[in-house]
Every structure is written in structure tokens, then in C-alpha cells.
N, C-alpha and C positions, 0 to 999 in steps of 0.2 A: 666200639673200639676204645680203648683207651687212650689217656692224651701221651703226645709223644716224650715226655718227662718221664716216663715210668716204662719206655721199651729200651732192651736193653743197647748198649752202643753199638754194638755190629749193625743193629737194625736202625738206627738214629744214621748212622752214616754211609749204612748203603753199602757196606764191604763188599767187594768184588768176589772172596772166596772166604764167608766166614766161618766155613770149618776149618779153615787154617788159623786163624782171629785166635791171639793171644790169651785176650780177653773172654771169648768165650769158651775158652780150655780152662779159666779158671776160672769161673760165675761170681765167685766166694769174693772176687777181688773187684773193685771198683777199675778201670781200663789206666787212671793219671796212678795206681798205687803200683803197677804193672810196669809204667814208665819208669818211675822212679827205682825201680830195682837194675831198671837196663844202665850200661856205660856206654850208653852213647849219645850223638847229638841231640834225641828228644831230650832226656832228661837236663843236659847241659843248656839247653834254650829255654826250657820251660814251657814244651811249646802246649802243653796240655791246658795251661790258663786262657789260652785263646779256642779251646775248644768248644763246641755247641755242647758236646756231651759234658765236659764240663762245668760248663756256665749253668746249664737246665740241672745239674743233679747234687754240684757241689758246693754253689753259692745260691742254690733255692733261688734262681729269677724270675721276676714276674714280668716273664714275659707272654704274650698272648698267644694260644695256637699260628693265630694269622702270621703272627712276626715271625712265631720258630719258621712254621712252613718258607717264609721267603728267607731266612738264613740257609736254610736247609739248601733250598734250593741255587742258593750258591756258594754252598761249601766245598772245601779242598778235600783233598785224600787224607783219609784214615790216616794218621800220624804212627799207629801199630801196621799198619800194612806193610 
């Protein structure tokens, strides 16, 4: 299996229905370049800097399977849901 850095964000965060998932309507587009096209409060909070998919794809963290797994495990809702 692959590490969890390189699946894509509907799957990183567990999407409740992610044939509806923004993001995976547009593959082409990273999910925070998707935010920033919206006028609404994600965009205006910036809430995408604080995301896991974020953090693992867009500032390259090193951080360890073990660590993502336990963010993971207590992450919020899909900020695109």
C-alpha cells in the first residue's frame, strides 16, 4: 500500500460522500487551489493551512506514518464537505 502522502484527499480525510468531493470532480487541482477559487469562509480563514492534506502534500512534512495515523485519527470534517 502506499504511504498515506501520496492518496488522494477525499481518501486522507475519510469523506463521507466523495462522489460529491469537489476535489475529486477535479483531480487536475490540488483540494487548498479549489478553496481559494470559493468566496467563502474557507477561503477567508485560511482554513486549508491547518489541514493534514495540506501539511503532508504542500509543505513536504516529515512527518512519520505513526504520527500522520494518530492526526488522522483525530481530524475534523473535510473543510470541502
Amino acid at each position: 500500500m502506499s504511504p498515506i502522502r501520496d492518496w488522494p484527499c477525499w481518501q486522507i480525510m475519510k469523506c463521507a460522500d466523495p462522489d460529491s468531493c469537489s476535489a475529486k470532480k477535479q483531480p487536475e487541482k490540488v483540494c487548498w487551489e479549489i478553496v481559494s477559487e470559493l468566496d467563502d469562509y474557507r477561503k477567508a480563514m485560511k482554513v486549508c493551512h491547518d489541514c493534514i492534506v495540506y501539511i503532508l502534500k504542500a509543505e513536504k512534512a516529515f512527518l512519520s506514518e505513526k504520527e500522520i495515523k494518530k492526526i488522522l485519527n483525530k481530524k475534523q470534517e473535510c473543510p470541502l464537505a
